[in-house]
MITI-561033 format. One line per 10 residues: number of its first residue (from 1); their letters; for each residue x, y, z of C-alpha. Coordinates in Angstrom, 1 decimal. Example, Ala and Ser with C-alpha at 12.3 -4.5 7.8 and 13.67 -1.06 7.14 Angstrom:
BEGIN
1	AS	12.3:-4.5:7.8 | 13.7:-1.1:7.1;
***
This chain:
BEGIN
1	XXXXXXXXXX	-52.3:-67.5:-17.6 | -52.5:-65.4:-20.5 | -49.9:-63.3:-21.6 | -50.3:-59.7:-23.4 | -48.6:-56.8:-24.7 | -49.4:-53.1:-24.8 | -48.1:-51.2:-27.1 | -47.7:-47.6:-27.7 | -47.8:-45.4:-31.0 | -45.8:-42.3:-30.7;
11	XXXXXXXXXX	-43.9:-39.9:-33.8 | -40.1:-38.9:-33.1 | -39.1:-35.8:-34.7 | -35.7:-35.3:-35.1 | -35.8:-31.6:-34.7 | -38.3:-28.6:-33.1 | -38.4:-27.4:-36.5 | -40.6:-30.6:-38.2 | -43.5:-29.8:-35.8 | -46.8:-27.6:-36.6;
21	XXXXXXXXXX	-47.0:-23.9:-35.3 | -48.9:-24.6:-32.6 | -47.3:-27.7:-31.0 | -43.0:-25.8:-31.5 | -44.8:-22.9:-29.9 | -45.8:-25.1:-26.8 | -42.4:-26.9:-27.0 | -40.5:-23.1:-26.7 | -42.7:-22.4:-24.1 | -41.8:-25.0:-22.2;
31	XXXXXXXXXX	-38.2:-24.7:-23.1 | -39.0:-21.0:-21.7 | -40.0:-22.4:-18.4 | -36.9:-24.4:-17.7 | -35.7:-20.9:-16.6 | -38.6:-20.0:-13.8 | -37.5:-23.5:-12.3 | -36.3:-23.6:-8.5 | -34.2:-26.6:-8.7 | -30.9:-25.8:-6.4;
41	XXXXXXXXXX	-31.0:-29.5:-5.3 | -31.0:-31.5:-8.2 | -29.8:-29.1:-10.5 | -32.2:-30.6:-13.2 | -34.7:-27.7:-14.5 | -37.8:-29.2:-15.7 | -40.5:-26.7:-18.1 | -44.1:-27.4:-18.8 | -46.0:-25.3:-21.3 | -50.2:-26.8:-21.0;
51	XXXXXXXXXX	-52.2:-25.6:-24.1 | -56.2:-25.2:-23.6 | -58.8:-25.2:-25.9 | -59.6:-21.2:-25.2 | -55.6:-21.1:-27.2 | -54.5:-20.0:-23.4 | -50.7:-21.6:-22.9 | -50.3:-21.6:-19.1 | -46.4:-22.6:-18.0 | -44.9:-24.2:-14.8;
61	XXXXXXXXXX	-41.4:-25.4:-13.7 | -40.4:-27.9:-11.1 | -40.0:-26.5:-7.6 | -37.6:-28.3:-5.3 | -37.9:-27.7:-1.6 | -35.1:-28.5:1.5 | -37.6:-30.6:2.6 | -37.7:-33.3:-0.2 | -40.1:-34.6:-1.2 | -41.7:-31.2:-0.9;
71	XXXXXXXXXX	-41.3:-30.4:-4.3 | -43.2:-30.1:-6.9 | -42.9:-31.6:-11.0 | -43.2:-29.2:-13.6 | -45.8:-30.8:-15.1 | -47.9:-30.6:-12.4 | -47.4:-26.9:-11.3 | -48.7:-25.9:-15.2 | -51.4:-28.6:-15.0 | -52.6:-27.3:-11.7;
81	XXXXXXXXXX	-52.4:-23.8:-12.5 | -54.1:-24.1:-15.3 | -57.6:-26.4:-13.9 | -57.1:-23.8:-11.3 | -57.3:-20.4:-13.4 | -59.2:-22.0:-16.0 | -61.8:-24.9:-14.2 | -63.6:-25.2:-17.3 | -61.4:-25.4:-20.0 | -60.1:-28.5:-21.9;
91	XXXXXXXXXX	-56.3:-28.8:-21.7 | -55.1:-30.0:-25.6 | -51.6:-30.2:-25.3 | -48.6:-30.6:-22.6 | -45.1:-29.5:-23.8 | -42.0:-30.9:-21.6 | -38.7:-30.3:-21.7 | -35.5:-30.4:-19.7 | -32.5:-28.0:-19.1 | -29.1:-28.1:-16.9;
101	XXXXXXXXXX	-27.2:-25.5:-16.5 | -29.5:-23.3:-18.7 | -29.0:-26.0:-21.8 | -31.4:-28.2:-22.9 | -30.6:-31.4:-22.5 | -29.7:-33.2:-25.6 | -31.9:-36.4:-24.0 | -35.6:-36.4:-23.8 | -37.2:-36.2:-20.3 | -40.5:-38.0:-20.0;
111	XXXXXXXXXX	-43.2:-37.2:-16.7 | -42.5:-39.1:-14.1 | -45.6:-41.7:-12.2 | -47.3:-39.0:-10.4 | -47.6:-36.7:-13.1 | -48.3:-39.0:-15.8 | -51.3:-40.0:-13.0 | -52.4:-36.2:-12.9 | -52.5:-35.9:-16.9 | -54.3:-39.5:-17.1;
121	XXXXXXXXXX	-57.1:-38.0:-14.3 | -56.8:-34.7:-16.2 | -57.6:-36.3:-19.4 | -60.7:-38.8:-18.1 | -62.5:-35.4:-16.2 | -62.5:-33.3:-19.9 | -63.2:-36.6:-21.1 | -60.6:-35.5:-24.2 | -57.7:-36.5:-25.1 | -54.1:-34.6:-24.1;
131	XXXXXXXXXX	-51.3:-34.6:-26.3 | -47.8:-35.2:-24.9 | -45.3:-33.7:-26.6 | -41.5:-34.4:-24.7 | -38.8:-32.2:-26.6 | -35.4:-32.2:-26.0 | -32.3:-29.9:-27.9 | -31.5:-33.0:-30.6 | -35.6:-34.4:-31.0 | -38.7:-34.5:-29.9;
141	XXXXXXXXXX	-41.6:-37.6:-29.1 | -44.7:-37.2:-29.5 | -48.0:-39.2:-28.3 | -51.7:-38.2:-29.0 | -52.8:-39.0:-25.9 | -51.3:-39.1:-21.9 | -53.1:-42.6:-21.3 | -50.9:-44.3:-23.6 | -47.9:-43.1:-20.8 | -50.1:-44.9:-18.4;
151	XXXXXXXXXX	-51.8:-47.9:-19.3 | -52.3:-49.3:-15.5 | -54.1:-46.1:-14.6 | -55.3:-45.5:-10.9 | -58.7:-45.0:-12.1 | -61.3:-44.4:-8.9 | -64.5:-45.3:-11.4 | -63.0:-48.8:-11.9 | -61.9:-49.1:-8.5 | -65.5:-48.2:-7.3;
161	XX	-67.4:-50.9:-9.3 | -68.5:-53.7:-6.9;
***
């Protein structure tokens, strides 16, 4: 047996404010988005703001459903939107952040499995890298890449080799 570790670089900010233009606009986006969310079940209002390389920001919220798991992350309503609208365009950057009862939580929220899985997949097609950037009211966490959220990827070209 051999025994390894994986470890993960990523920059905490300890306010919006310490970020570049760009990357506080994405985070405000996605702070934006909290509001579009459907979430009457959970109460936990989830905003994505996806940056592509055409400057586009597309947004998305979670959208629960009656009949859970029905739902949808809202990470993966912007990601989807956004390949969908824009097929050809490199995503950059993905924004997160959280709200309850229209306040940003003081606690960052990080993408759950399946959408860390989307922006993995998303990032191997472009064959680019996607910065994660997970913002809450009191900091915000930053890693330059989704694959270092998901080291044990589902990866079908890996899983396909004889």
């Amino acid at each position: 047996m051999n025994e390894f570790e994986i470890n993960i670089k990523a920059r905490h900010y300890s306010s919006i404010s310490e970020l570049d233009e760009t990357e506080r606009q994405l985070l405000e986006a996605a702070n934006e988005a909290t509001k579009t969310s459907y979430a009457p079940y959970s109460k936990f209002n989830v905003g994505s703001a996806v940056l592509l390389a055409n400057g586009e920001i597309i947004t998305g919220s979670n959208q629960e459903n009656s009949a859970y798991p029905s739902g949808l992350c809202g990470e993966r309503v912007a990601v989807f939107y956004a390949n969908a609208k824009y097929p050809n365009v490199a995503i950059k950057a993905v924004a997160i952040s959280s709200a309850v009862d229209s306040k940003i939580n003081d606690s960052t929220v990080y993408p759950c499995g399946a959408c860390r899985q989307v922006l993995v997949e998303s990032e191997s097609r472009q064959s680019t890298k996607i910065k994660l950037i997970m913002g809450s009211a009191k900091s915000v966490i930053v890693v330059d890449s989704v694959s270092l959220m998901l080291p044990f990827t589902f990866d079908l070209d890996e899983m396909m080799k004889p």
